[in-house]
C-alpha positions as CSV (number, residue, x, y, z in Angstrom):
1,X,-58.6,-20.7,-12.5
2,X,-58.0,-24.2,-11.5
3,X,-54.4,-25.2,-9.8
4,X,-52.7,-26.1,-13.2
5,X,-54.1,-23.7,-14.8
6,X,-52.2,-21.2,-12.3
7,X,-49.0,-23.0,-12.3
8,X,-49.0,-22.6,-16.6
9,X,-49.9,-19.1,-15.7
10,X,-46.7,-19.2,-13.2
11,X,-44.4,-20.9,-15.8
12,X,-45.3,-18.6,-18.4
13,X,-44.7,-15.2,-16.4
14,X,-41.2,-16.7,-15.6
15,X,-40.8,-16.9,-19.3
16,X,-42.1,-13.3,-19.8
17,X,-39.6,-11.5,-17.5
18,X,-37.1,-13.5,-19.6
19,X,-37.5,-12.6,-23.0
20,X,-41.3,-11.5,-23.5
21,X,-41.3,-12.5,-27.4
22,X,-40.1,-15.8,-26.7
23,X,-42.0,-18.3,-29.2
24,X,-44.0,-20.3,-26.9
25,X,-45.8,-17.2,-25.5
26,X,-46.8,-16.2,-29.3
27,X,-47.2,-12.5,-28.1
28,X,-48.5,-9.8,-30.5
29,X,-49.5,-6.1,-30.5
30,X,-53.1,-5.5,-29.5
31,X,-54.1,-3.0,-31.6
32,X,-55.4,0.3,-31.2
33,X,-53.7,0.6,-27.8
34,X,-50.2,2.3,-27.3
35,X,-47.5,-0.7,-25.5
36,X,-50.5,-3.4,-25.0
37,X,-49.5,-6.7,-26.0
38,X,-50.8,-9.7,-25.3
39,X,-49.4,-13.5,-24.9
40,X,-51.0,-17.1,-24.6
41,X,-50.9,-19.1,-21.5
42,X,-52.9,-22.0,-23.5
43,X,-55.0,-21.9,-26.4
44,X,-57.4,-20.2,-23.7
45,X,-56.0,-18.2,-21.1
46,X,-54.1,-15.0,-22.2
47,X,-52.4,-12.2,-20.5
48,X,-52.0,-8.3,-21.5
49,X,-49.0,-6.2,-20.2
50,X,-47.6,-3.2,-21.8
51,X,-43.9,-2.0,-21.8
52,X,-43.3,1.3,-19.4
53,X,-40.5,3.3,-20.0
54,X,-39.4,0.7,-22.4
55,X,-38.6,-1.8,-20.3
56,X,-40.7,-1.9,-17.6
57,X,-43.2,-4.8,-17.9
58,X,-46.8,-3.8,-16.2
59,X,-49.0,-6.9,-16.5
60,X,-52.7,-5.8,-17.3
61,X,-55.2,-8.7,-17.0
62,X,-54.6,-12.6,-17.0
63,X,-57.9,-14.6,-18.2
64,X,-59.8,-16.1,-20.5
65,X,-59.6,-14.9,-24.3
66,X,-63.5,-14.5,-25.0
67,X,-64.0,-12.7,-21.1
68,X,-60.7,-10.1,-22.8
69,X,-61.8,-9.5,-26.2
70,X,-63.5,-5.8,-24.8
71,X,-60.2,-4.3,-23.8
């Protein structure tokens, strides 16, 4: 990932341990996996994290959207 691409990534986990359905993330349920959600970075890079013992955040991956779509 290029340097602004890790500072988004940077700006938008501070936004996450916030309020993780905050608009701006859009984050939504992946389906077919128990906790695993998934929020936007840009229209490109995504991140999956899951909730642990209901509140816990566990962050999964942080990439690209077509490089995700097999999890």
């Amino acid at each position: 990932m290029s340097p602004p691409e890790q500072k988004a990534v940077a700006q938008k986990l501070k936004i996450l341990t916030e309020n993780p359905f905050y608009p701006s993330l859009r984050t939504k349920k992946v389906q077919g996996l128990d906790n695993v959600f998934e929020m936007s970075v840009n229209m490109d890079i995504r991140i999956l994290w899951r909730y642990e013992n209901g509140v816990i955040i566990l962050l999964l991956d942080v990439g690209r959207h077509k490089d995700m779509l097999g999890i």
